[in-house]
C-alpha positions as CSV (number, residue, x, y, z in Angstrom):
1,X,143.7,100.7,84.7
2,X,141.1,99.2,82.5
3,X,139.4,95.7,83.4
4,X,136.4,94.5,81.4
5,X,136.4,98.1,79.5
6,X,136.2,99.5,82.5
7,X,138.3,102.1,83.9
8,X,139.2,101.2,87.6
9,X,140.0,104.4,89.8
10,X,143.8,104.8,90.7
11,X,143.7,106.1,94.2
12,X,141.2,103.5,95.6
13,X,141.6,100.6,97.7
14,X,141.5,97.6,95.1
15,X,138.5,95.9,97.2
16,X,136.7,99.3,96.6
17,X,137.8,100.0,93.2
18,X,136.4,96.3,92.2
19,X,132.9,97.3,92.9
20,X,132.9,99.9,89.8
21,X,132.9,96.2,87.4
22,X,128.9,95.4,87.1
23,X,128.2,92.5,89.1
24,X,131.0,92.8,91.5
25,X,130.1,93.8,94.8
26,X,131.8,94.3,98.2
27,X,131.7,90.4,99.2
28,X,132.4,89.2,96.1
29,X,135.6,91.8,95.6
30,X,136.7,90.2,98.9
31,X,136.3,86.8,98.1
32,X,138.2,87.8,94.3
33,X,141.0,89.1,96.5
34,X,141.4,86.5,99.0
35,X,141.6,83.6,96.1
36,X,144.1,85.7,94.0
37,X,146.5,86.3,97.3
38,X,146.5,90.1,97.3
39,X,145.8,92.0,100.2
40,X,143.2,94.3,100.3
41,X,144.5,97.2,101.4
42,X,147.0,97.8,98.3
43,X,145.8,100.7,96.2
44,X,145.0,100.0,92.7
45,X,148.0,102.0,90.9
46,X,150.1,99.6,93.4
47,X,149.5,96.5,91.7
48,X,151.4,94.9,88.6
49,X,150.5,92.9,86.1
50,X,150.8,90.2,87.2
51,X,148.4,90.8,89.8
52,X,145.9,92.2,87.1
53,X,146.1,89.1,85.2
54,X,145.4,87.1,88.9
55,X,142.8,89.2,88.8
56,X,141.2,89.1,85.6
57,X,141.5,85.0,85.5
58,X,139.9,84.6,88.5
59,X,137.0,86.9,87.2
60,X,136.7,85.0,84.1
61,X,136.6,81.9,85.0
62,X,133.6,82.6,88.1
63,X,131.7,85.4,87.8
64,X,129.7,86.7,85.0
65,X,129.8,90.5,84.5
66,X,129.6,93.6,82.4
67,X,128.0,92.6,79.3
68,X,127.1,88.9,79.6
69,X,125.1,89.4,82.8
70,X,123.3,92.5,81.6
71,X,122.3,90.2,78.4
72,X,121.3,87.3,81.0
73,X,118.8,89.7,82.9
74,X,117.9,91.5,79.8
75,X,117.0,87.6,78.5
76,X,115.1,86.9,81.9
77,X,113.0,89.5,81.6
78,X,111.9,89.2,78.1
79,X,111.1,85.8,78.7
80,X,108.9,86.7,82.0
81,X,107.4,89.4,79.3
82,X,106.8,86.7,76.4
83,X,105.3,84.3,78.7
84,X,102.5,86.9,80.7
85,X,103.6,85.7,83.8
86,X,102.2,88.3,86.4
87,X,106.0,90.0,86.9
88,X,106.4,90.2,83.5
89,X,102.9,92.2,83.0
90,X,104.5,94.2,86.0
91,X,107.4,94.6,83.6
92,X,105.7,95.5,80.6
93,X,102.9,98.1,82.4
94,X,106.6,99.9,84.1
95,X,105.2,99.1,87.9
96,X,107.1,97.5,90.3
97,X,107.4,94.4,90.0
98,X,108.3,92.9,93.9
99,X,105.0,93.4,95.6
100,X,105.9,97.6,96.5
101,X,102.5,99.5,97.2
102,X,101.9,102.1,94.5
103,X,99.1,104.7,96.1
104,X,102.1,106.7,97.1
105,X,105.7,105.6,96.3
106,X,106.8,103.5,93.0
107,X,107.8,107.0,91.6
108,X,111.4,105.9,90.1
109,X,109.5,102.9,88.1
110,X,106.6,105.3,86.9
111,X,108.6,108.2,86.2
112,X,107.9,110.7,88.6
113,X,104.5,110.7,87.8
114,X,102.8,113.3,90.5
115,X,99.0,113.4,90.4
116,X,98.6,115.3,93.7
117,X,95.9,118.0,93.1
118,X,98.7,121.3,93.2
119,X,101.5,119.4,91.9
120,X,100.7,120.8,88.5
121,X,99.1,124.0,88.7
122,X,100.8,127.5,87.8
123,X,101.2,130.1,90.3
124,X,99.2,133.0,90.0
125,X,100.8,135.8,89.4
126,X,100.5,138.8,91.1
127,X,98.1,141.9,90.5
């Protein structure tokens, strides 16, 4: 099953199977569920189409995902970057950007930088 050119996994519970769209989550696959009439527990290869297009409408019409909200944040951020604000020189410098200390952690924004004094050095090879 494919819902905003995503493939949805078959064997999964639909509420599950929502969370693979960007910018669905848990709560918000619930709430989908609960507004469209169809229980939760149904697996995804259980449903019709008409449930699909429940689905999809729903989706449309009150949530933005995929695409669109990766363009909205995408849009945010280069506007926090054209305007200097301090997050968006956070942005531009690739540190974090909410207030995380940086002596020791920050490594997935940096990219695995490791300046430790043996992190670099060769082994010595035996004599």
């Amino acid at each position: 099953m494919r819902l905003f050119g995503i493939n949805i996994p078959d064997e999964k519970k639909i509420g599950i199977a929502l969370t693979s769209v960007y910018g669905l989550g848990r709560t918000s696959a619930a709430k989908i569920l609960t507004e469209a009439k169809i229980s939760p527990d149904k697996r995804t290869k259980e449903l019709n189409q008409d449930d699909l297009s429940k689905i999809k409408q729903y989706i449309e019409q009150h949530h933005r995902v995929e695409g669109e909200l990766r363009q909205d944040i995408r849009q945010n951020i280069g506007r926090l970057k054209n305007i200097k604000s301090y997050r968006g020189i956070r942005h531009l410098k690739h540190l974090p950007v909410r207030g995380q200390n940086t002596k020791r952690n920050s490594r997935t924004v940096r990219g695995n930088v490791r300046n430790t004094m043996g992190s670099g050095r060769r082994k010595l090879s035996l004599k």
